[in-house]
C-alpha positions as CSV (number, residue, x, y, z in Angstrom):
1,X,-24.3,14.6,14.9
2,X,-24.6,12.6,18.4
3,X,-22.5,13.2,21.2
4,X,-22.3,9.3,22.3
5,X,-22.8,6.2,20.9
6,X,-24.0,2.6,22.7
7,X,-22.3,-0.5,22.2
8,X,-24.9,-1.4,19.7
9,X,-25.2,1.8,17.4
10,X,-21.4,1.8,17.1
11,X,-21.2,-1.8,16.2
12,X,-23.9,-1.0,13.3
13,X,-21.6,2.1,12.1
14,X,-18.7,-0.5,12.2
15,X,-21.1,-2.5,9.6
16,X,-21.7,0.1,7.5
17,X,-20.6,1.8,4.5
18,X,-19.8,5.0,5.5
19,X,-16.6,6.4,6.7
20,X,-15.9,6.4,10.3
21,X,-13.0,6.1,12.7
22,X,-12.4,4.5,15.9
23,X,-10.0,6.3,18.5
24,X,-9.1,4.6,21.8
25,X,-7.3,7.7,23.6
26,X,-5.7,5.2,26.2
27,X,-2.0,5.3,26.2
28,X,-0.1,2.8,24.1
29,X,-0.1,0.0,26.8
30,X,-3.2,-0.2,27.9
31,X,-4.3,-0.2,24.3
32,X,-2.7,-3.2,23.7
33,X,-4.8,-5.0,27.0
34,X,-8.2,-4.7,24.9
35,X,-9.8,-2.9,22.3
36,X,-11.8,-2.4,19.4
37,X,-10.5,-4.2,16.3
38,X,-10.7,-1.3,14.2
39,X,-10.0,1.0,16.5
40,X,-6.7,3.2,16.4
41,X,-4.1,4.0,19.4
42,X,-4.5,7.8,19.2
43,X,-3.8,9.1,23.4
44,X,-5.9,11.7,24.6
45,X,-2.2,13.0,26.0
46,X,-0.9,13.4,22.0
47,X,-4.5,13.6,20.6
48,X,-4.2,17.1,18.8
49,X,-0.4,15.7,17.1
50,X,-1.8,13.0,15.3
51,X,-5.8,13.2,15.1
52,X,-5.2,15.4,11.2
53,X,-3.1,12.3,10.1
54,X,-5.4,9.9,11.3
55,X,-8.3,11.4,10.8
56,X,-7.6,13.8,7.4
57,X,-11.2,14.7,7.1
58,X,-13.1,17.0,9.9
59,X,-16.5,15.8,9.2
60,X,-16.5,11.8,9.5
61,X,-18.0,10.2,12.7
62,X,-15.5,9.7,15.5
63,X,-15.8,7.0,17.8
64,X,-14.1,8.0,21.2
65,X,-13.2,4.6,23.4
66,X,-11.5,4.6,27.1
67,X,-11.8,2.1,29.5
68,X,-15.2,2.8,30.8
69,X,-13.7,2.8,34.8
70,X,-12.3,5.8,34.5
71,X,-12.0,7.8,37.8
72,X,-12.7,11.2,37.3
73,X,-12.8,13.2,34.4
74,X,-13.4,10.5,31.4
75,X,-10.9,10.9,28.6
76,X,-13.3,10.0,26.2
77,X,-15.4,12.8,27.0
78,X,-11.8,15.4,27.5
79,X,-11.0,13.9,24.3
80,X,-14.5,15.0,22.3
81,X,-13.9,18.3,24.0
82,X,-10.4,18.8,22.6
83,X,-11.7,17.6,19.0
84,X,-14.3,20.0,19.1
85,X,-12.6,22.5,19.5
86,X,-10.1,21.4,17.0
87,X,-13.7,21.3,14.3
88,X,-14.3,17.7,14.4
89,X,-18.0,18.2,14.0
90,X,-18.8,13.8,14.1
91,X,-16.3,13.1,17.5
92,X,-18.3,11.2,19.9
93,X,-18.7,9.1,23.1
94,X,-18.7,5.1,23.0
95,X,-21.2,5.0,26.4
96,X,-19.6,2.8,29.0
97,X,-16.2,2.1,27.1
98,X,-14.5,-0.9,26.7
99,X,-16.3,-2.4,29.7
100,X,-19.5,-2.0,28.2
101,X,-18.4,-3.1,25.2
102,X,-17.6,-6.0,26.3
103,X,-20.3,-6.5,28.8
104,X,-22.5,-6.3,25.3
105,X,-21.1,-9.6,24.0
106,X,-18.4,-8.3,21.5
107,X,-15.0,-9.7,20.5
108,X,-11.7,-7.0,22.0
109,X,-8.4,-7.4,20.7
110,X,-5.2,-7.4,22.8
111,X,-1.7,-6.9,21.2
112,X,-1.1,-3.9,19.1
113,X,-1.6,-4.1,15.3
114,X,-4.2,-6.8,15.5
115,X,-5.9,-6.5,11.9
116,X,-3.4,-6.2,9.8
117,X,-1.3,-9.3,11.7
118,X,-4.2,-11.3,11.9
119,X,-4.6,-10.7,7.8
120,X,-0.7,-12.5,7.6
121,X,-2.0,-15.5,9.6
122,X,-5.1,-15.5,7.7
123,X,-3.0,-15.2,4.2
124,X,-1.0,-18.1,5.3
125,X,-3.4,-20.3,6.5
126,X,-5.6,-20.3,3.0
127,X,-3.1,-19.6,0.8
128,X,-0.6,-21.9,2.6
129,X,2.4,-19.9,2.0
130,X,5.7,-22.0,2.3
131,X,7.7,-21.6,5.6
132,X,10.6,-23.3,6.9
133,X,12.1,-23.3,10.3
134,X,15.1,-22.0,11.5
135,X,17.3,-24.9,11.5
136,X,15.9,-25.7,8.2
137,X,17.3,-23.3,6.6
138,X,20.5,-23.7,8.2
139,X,21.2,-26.7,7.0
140,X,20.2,-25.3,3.5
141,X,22.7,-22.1,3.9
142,X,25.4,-24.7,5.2
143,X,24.7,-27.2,2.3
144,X,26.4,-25.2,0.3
145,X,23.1,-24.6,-1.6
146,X,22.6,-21.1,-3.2
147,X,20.3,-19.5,-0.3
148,X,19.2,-15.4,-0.8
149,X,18.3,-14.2,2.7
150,X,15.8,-11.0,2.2
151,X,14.6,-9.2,5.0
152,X,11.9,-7.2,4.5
153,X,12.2,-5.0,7.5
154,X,12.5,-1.3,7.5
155,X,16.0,-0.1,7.1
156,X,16.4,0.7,11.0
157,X,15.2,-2.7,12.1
158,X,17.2,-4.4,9.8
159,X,20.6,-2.9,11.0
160,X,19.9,-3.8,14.6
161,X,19.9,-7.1,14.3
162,X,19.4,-9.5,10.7
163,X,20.2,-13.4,9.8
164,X,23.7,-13.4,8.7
165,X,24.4,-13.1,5.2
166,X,20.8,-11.1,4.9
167,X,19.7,-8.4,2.3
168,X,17.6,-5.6,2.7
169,X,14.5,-5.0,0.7
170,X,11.9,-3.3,3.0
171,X,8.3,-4.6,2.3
172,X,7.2,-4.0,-1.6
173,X,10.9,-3.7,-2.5
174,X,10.9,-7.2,-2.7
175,X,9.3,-7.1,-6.2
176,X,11.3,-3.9,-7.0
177,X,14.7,-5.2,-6.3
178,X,14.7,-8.9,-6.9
179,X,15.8,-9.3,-9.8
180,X,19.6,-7.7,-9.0
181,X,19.6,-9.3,-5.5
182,X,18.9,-12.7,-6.5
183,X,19.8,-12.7,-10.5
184,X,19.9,-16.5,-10.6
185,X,16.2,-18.1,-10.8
186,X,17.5,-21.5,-9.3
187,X,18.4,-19.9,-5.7
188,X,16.4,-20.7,-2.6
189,X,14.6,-17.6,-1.7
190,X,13.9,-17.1,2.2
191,X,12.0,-14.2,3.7
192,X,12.6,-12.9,6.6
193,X,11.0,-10.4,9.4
194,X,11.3,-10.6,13.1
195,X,8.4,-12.4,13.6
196,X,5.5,-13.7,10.9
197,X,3.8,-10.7,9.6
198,X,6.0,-9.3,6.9
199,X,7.6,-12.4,6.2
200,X,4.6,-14.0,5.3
201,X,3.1,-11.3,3.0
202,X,6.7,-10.6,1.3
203,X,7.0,-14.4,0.8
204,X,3.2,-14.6,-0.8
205,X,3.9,-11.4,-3.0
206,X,7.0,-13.0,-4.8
207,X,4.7,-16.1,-5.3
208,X,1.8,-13.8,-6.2
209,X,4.3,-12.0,-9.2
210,X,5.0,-15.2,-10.5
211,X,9.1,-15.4,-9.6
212,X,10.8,-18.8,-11.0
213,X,12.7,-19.0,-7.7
214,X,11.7,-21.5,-4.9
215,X,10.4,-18.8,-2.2
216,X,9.6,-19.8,1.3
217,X,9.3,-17.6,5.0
218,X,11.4,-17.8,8.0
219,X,9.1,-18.9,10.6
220,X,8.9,-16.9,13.1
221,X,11.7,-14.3,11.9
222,X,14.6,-13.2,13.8
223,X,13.0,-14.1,16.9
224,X,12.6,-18.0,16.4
225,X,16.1,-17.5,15.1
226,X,17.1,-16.9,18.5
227,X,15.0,-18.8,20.0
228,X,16.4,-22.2,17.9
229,X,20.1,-20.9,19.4
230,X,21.4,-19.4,16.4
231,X,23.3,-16.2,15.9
232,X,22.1,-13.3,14.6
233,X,24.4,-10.3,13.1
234,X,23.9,-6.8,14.9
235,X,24.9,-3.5,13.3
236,X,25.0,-4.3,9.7
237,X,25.5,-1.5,7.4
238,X,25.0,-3.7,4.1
239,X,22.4,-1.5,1.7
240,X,20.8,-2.6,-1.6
241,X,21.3,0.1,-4.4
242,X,18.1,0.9,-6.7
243,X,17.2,-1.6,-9.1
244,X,18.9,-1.5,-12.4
245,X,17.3,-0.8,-15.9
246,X,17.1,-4.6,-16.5
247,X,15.6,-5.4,-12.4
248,X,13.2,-2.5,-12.9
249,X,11.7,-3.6,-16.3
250,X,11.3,-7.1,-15.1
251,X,9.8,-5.8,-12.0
252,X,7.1,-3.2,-13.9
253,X,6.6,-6.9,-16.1
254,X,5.6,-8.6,-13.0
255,X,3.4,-5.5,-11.1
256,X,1.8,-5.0,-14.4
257,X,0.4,-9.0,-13.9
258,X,-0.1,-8.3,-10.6
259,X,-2.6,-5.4,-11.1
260,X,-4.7,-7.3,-13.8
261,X,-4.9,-10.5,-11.9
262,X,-6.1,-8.1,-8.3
263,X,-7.9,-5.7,-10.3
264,X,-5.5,-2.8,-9.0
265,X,-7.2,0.8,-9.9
266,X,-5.4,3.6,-11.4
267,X,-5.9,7.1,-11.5
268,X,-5.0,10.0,-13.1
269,X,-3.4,13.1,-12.1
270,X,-6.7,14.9,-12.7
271,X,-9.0,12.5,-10.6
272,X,-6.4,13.3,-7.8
273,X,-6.7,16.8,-8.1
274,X,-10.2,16.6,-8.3
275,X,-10.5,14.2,-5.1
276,X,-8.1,16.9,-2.8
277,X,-10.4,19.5,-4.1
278,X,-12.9,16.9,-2.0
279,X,-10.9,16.3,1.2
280,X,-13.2,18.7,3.0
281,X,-16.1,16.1,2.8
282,X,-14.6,12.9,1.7
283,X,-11.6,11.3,3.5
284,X,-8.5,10.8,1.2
285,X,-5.1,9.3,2.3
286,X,-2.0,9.9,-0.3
287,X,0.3,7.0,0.6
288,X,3.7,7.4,-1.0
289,X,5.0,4.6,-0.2
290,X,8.9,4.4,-1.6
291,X,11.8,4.6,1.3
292,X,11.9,7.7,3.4
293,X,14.9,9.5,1.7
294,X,13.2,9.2,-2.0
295,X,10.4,10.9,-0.3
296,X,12.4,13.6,0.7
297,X,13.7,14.5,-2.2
298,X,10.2,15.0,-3.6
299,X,6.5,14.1,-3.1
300,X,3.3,14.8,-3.9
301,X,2.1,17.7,-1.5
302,X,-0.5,16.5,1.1
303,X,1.6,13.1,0.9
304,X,2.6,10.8,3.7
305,X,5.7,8.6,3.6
306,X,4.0,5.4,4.4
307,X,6.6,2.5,3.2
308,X,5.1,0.1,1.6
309,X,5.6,-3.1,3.7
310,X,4.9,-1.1,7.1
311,X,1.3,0.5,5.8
312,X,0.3,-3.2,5.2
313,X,1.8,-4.3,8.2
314,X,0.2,-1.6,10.6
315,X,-2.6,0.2,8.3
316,X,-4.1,1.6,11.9
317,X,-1.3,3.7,12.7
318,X,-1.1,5.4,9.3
319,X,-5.0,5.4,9.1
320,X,-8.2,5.7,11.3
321,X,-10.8,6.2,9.0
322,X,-12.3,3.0,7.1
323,X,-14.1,3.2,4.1
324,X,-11.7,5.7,2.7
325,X,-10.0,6.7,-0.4
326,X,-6.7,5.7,-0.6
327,X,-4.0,7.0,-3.6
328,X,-0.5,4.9,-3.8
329,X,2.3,7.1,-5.5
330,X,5.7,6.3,-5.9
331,X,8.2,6.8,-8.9
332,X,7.0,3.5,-11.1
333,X,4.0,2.0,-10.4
334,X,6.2,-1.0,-8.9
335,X,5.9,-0.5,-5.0
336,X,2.7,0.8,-5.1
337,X,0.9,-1.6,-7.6
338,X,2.4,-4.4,-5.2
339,X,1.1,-2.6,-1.5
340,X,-2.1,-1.7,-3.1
341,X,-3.1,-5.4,-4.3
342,X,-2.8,-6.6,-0.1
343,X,-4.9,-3.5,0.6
344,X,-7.3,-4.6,-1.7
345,X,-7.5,-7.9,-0.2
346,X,-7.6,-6.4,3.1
347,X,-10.6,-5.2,2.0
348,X,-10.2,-1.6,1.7
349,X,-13.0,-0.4,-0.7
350,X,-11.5,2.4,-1.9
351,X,-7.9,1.5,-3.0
352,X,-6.0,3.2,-6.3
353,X,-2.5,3.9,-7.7
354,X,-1.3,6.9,-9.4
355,X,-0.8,6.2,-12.7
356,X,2.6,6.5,-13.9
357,X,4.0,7.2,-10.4
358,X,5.4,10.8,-10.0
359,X,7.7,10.6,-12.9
360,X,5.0,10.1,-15.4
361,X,1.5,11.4,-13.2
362,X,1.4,14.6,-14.7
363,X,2.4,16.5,-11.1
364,X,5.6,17.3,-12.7
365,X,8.6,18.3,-10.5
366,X,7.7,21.9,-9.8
367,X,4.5,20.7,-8.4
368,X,6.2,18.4,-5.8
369,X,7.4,19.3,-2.4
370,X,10.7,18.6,-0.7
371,X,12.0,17.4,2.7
372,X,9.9,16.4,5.6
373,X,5.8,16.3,6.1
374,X,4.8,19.6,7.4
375,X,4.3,19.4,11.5
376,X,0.2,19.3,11.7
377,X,-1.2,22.6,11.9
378,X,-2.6,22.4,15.3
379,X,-1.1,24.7,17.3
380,X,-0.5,24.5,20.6
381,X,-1.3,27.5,23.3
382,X,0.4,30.1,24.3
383,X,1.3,29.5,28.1
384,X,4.1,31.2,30.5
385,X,7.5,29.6,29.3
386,X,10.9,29.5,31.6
387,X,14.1,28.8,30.3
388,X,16.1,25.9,31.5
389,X,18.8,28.2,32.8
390,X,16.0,29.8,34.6
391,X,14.5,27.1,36.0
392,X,17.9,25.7,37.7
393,X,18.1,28.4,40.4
394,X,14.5,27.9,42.2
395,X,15.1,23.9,41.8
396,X,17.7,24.6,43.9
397,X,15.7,26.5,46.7
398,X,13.8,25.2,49.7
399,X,10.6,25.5,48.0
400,X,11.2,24.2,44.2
401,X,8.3,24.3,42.2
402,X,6.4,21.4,41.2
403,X,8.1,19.8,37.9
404,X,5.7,17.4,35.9
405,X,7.1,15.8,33.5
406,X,4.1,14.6,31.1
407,X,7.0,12.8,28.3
408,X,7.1,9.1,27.3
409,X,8.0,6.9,30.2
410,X,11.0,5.5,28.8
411,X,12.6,9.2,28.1
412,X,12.1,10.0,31.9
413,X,13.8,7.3,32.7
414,X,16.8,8.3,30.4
415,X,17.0,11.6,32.5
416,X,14.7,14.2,33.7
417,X,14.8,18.0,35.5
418,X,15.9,16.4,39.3
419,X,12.9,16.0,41.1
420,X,10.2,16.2,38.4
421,X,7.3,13.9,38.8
422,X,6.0,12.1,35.8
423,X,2.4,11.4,34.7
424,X,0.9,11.5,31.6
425,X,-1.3,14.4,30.9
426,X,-4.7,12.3,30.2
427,X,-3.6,11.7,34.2
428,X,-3.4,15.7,35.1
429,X,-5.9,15.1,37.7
430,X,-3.7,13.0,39.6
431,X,-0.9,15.0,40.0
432,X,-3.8,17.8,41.9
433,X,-4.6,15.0,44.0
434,X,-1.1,14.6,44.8
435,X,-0.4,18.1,44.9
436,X,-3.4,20.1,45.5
437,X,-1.5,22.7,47.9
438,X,1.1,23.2,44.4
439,X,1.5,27.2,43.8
440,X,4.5,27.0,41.6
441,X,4.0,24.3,38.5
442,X,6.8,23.9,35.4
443,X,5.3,21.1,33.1
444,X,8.6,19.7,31.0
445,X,8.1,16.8,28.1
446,X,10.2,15.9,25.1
447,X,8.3,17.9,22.8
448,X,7.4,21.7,24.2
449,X,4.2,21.1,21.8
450,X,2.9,18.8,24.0
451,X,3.6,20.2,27.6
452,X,1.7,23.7,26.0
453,X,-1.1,21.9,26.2
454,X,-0.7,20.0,29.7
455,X,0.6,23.2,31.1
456,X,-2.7,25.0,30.0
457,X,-4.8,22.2,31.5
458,X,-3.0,22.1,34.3
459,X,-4.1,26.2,35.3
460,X,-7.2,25.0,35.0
461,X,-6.6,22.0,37.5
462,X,-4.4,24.5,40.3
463,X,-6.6,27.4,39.8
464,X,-4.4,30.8,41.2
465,X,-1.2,28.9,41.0
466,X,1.7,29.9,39.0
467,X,2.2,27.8,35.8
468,X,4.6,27.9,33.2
469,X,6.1,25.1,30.6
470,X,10.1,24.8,30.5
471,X,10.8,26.3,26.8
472,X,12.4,23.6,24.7
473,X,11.4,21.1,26.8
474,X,14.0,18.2,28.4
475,X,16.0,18.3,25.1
476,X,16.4,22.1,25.8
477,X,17.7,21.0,29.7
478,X,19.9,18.2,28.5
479,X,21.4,20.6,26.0
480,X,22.3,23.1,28.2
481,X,24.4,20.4,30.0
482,X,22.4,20.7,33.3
483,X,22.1,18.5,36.3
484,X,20.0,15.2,35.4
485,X,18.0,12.6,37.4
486,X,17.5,9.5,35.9
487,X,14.7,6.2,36.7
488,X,11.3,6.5,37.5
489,X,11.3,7.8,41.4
490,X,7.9,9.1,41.7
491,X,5.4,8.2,39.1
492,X,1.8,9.6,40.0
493,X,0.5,6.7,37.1
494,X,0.9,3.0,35.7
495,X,4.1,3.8,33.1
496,X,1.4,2.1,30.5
497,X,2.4,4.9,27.8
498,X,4.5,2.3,25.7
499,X,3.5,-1.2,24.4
500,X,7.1,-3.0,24.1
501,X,7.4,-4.8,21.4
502,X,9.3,-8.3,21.2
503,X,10.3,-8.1,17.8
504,X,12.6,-5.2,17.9
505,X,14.0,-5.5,21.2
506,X,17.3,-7.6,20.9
507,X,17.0,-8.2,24.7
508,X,13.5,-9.7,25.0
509,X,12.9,-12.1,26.8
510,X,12.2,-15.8,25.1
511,X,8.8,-16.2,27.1
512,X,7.9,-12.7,25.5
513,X,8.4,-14.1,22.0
514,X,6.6,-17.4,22.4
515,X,3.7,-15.3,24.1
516,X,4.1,-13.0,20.9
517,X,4.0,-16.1,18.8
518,X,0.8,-17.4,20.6
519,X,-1.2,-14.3,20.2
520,X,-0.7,-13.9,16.7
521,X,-1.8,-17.7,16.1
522,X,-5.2,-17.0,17.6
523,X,-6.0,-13.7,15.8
524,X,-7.8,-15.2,12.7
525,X,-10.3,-16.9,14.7
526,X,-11.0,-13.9,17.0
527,X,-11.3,-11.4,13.7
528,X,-13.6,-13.8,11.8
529,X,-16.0,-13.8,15.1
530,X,-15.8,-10.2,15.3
531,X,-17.4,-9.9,11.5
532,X,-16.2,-6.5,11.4
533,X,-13.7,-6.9,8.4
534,X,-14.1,-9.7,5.6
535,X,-10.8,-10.4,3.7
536,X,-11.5,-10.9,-0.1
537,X,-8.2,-13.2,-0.7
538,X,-7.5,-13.9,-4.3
539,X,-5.9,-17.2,-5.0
């Protein structure tokens, strides 16, 4: 396969029907200041800890995107190397980056999550899915009109901070749990999120299953909540038990519509053992997609907890590779009948269900696994390793060794080994500039995984010196109750390793969310020019 690709030859690819990925190995931040549509946020400085999930199968064509100014070594190019190695026969170059790509005349993307929000905007706009504004529904809930707040948020995001009076029913649950949470077919239905996304889609797939209820989005979500001067609720601990027998029939009623009228595929157990058997050659994603704590009390090996609201909301971070097979599995067809008919109008190809969920598949339960996904088999080299305890004495010295702390951003800032330096490790290079006379190097991160493989780089950049990675990592320093620095006092890099997002920060500021709100009104336009997806909306 070719090592690089031009502007042009990966744009062809991108309009093909073969299966391919897109990895920009930028960290998170600069990501989010222009990229590929279809690319996915994979950094070259976590690469080998997510590339298997992204990318399941080791023979599609991967397209590698950096900035195309890169200053020394590219991390395009570092990243091919690293896939390689790891057998990814297809990984290649995208010549030039995003500068070229640009230069060529094609559409980039800021924000994070661009496809799948732009597909909300775009679901709104043509199927004109009812909204109200904040103080519209105010009035309703003060009327003293029967008013069901649902928010459709994961769990976590929904005890930080909801609309008072607000029930949980995280993405596809919607369907699932309705008819308990809202029992009376004359109450006013709002949806919420914390911003447009996920309110949208969960208000449209009530409408789509045909509910009697009046159904209608909060605009904007939590944050136009706040930003209209209401008050939100922080810290609720309200949970939705599972559906009854009664909710769940009515429920498998409605999905059952749903899959005729979307033309929802089913398969068998067989065809899913059968397609496994293929995932050597022929990219396959097993989506279970039912709430983390069902999924740990048994899935379908080779399975990924994707709930079903977030894989719609952020497909890209759950999968690189278009043109893929996709299997939904949960317990009763419900959640993943529901998920898979907005992936199918996303316009994934390749979208089926398992038929009769778990329960009724064929799998059976001595054929399932239990508790978390397995960590991905990569594993990371062997390298020198000093223990915390270890490490405190020559800190303390005249000549302490050179700490690099190659964690996220944020966790330095928490607290670090005193004195460390961070960087990130696609930015090893710049800590030798800094530091070229270094002799003794300890490389600390929040995951020891990941500073293995900085710490081996990092011999290679200080060749003769001394370099070891602290064992445990800063968890394993913290825990041993030893002296920490906190902020960010030397940083050898831009701390671009995070993209903050608005909608789940409860201190954001309101120019953030109205910049937020901006960029996703302007994402339809920018995705149709691109031509890169087409959404096949049923109405």
């Amino acid at each position: 396969m070719q090592a690089t690709y031009t502007p042009l030859e990966a744009k062809t690819l991108f309009a093909s029907e073969k299966e391919f990925a897109v990895l920009d190995v930028r960290e998170q931040e600069e990501f989010s200041r222009s990229h590929i549509l279809l690319a996915s946020c994979a950094p070259l400085s976590r690469l080998e800890f997510m590339v298997e999930t992204l990318v399941p199968c080791r023979t599609v064509p991967v397209v590698l995107v950096d900035s195309g100014a890169e200053t020394g070594p590219s991390r395009a190019a570092r990243a091919r190397d690293v896939l390689s190695a790891m057998g990814y026969a297809g990984a290649a170059v995208l010549e030039g980056g995003m500068e070229a790509w640009k230069k060529a005349g094609y559409v980039d993307f800021t924000g994070v999550g661009a496809l799948s929000k732009g597909f909300g905007e775009y679901v709104e706009e043509k199927l004109h899915t009812p909204r109200l504004e904040p103080r519209e529904i105010k009035a309703l809930m003060d009327s003293g009109r029967e008013v069901a707040v649902i928010d459709v948020r994961p769990r976590e995001e929904y005890n930080a901070m909801n609309i008072p009076t607000g029930l949980n029913a995280p993405g596809c649950e919607v369907t699932y749990r309705l008819a308990d949470l809202v029992p009376d077919p004359e109450t006013q239905i709002i949806v919420n999120c914390a911003g447009r996304t996920r309110s949208i889609i969960g208000t449209q797939t009530l409408l789509n299953a045909g509910i009697p209820n009046p159904v209608a989005a909060l605009k904007g979500g939590t944050m136009n909540w706040r930003l209209a001067g209401l008050d939100l609720e922080y810290g609720s601990k309200r949970r939705t038990a599972p559906p009854s027998a009664e909710a769940l029939d009515a429920a498998r009623r409605r999905a059952a519509a749903v899959a005729a009228k979307y033309g929802v595929s089913r398969v068998d157990a067989a065809t899913v053992r059968a397609w496994r058997a293929e995932a050597g050659r022929r990219s396959l994603y097993l989506c279970d997609v039912r709430q983390p704590e069902e999924y740990l009390a048994g899935h379908l090996p080779g399975s990924r907890n994707t709930p079903g609201g977030q894989l719609v909301q952020a497909t890209d971070e759950y999968a690189a590779v278009r043109n893929a097979r996709f299997v939904l599995i949960d317990d009763t067809e419900v959640r993943a009948v529901m998920t898979a008919h907005w992936l199918v109008q996303m316009g994934l190809p390749e979208v089926h269900v398992l038929r009769g969920g778990l329960g009724g598949s064929g799998f059976g339960a001595a054929g399932l696994e239990y508790g978390p996904t397995p960590p991905p088999a990569f594993e990371p080299p062997l390298v020198p390793m000093i223990a915390p305890l270890e490490l405190k004495k020559p800190l303390d010295s005249p000549t302490p060794p050179l700490v690099l702390d190659i964690g996220v951003s944020r966790d330095h800032r928490k607290g670090h080994v005193p004195g460390a330096v961070w960087v990130t490790r696609g930015y090893l290079e710049r800590a030798r500039e800094a530091h070229p006379a270094a002799t003794d190097i300890v490389v600390a991160s929040g995951s020891e995984a990941q500073a293995r493989c900085a710490a081996a780089e990092a011999a290679v950049l200080w060749p003769g010196a001394r370099v070891r990675c602290l064992a445990g990592g800063t968890p394993a320093w913290i825990a041993a109750e030893l002296p920490v620095e906190t902020d960010m006092p030397a940083p050898l890099c831009a701390e671009d390793d995070v993209w903050y997002k608005p909608y789940t920060d409860v201190n954001a500021r309101p120019e953030a969310m109205k910049g937020y709100f901006d960029w996703e009104f302007g994402l339809v336009e920018r995705i149709l020019k691109d031509g890169s997806v087409r959404f096949k909306l049923v109405s």
